[in-house]
N, C-alpha and C positions, 0 to 999 in steps of 0.2 A: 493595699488597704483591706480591713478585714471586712468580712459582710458585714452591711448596717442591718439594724433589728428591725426597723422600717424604712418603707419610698412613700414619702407621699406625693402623689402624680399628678399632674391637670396640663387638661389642654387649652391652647389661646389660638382666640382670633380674633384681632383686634382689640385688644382691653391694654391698653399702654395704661391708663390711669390706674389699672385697678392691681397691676400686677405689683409695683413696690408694697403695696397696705397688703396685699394676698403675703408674700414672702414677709413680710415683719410680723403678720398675724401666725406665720407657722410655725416660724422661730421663737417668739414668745408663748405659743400653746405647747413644744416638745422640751426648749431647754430645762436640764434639770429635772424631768421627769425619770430619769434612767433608760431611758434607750438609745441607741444611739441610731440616726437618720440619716436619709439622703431626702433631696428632692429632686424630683424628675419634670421640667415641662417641656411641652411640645408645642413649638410654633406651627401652626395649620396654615402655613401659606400666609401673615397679617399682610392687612396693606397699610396699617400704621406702621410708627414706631413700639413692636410690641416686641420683636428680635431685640433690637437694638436697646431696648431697657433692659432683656432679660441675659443678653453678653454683658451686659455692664454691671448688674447685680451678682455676677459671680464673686465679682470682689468682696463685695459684702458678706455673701454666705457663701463657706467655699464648700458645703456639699450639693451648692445644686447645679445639677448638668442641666443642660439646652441642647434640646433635639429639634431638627429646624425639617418639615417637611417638604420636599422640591413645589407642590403648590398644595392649594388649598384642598384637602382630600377628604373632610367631613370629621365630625367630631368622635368617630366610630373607631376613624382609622391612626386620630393623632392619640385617643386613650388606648388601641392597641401596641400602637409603637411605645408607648410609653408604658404601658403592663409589661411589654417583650424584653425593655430597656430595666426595667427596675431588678433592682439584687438586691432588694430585701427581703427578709423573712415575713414578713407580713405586708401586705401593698394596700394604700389606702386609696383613695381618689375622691377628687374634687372635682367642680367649676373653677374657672380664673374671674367671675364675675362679683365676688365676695356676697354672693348667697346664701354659702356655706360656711359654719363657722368653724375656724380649725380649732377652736377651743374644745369642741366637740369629742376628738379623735383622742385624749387620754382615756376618755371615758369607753370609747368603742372598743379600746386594746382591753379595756378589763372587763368588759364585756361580754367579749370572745373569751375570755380567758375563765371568766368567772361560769358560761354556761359551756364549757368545752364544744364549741363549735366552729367551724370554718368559715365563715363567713357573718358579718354585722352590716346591716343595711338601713341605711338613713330614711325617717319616716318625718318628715317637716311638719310640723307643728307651730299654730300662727302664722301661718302662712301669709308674709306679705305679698299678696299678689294679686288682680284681681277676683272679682266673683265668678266673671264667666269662665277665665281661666282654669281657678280650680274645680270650677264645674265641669269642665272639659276632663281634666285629668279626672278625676272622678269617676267619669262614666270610662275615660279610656281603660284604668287601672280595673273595672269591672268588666269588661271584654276580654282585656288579656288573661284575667285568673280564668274566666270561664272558658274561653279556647286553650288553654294554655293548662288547664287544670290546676293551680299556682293558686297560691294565699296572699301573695306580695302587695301589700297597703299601698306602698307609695314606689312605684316603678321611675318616676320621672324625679328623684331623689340621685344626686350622682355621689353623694355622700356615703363612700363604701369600702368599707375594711374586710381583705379578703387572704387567707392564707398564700404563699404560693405557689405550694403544691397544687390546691383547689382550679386555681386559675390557669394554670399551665396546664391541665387539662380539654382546657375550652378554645374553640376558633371560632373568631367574630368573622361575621358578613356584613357588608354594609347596615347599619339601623337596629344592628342586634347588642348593642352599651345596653340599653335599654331591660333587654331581656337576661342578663350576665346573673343576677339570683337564680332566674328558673333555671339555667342553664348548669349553673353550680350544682343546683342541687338533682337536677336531673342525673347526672354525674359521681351522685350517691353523698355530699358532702351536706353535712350540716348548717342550715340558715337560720336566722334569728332576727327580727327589726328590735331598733331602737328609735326611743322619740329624738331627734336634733331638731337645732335652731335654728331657723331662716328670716333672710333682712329683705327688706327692698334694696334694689339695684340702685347703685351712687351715679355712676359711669355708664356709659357708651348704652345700647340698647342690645336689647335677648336676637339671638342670632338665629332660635328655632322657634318659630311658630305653631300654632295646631292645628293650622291647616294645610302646611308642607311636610305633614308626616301622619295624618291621618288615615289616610289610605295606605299608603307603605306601608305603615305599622299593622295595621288591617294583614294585609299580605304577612307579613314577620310572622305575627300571631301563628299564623298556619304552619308558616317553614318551621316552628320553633315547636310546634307541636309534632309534626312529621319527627325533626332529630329528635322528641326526644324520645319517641315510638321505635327508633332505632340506634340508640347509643348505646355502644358498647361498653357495657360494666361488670367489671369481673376481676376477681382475685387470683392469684394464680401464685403458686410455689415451687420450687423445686425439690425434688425427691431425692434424696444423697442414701450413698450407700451406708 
């Protein structure tokens, strides 16, 4: 098969409800746009039926694979197997929780395309959710730029089209999805936000809190500041006779 031009990726745990509306929302936002896709998701260990929906749905859409992780390893490590997995030229990624709208992702490819950059990063706007929530991100996203030295609006936005070259430069650490912009462009690549759409949750309940990653993230901040004090970036050629 020849390389697709995109993978759009997300990981699951637990969202049996949400996964068919996710897969017929992605199909309806790429056909006939001219590119051609895959999709990639990653079972995180569910303890529902979210496997067993998503073997089933291959019939339906036959470019999407199922990578199924032996347990549940955190949302860091199913969007890295699934960035490792993907063989598209440009990799986008989601939620399986339909927060994000895949309607969104023609608009990100021209995007990118229209400001020559590697990377487009989802900045939610109307944000269904509530007050103190986004008051949380708020101040969180105002920590990280200022450790982190980063402009990045909306870090807790998984809505993200990224070249990948760009990406195949980066290694994730556990809690580090989060940081993948600063990390990009640390890296020397081009970033860009876009406004996207965000719904309230139909299905199941948010699986990450703000207070099981506040402090972590706290710590990240620093690691992520240390890499990028020391990454290696450099050009390099060969001299021929």
């Amino acid at each position: 098969m020849p390389r697709p031009d995109l993978s759009v990726v997300f990981p699951v745990y637990n969202e049996e409800e949400n996964v068919p509306l996710l897969l017929r929302e992605i199909a309806a936002a790429l056909e006939g746009k001219g590119w051609t896709y895959e999709i990639v998701a990653v079972d995180d260990g569910s303890k529902d039926r979210s496997l067993e929906v998503l073997r089933a749905s291959r019939a339906q859409y036959p470019t999407l694979r199922v990578l199924a992780l032996e347990k549940n390893s955190g949302q860091t490590a199913a969007l890295d197997a699934a960035w490792r997995a993907a063989e598209g030229r440009f990799v986008v990624s989601l939620d399986a929780d339909l927060q994000h709208d895949p309607a969104d992702i023609p608009a990100m490819m021209q995007k990118l395309d229209a400001t020559k950059s590697d990377m487009v990063i989802g900045v939610r706007v109307n944000r269904a959710d509530t007050w103190s929530r986004k008051m949380q991100s708020k101040i969180g996203n105002g920590v990280r730029n200022w450790i982190t030295g980063d402009q990045i609006t909306d870090t807790g936005c998984s809505l993200k089209l990224v070249r990948r070259e760009a990406i195949d430069r980066v290694r994730l650490f556990t809690g580090m999805h989060r940081f993948l912009p600063t990390l990009v462009r640390y890296a020397g690549y081009k970033v860009v936000e876009m406004p996207v759409n965000h719904r309230a949750r139909q299905f199941g309940e948010s699986k990450y809190g703000a207070m099981n990653r506040a402090f972590r993230g706290l710590a990240d901040c620093f690691a992520v500041r240390w890499m990028g004090k020391r990454m290696l970036n450099y050009e390099v050629r060969e001299e021929r006779p």
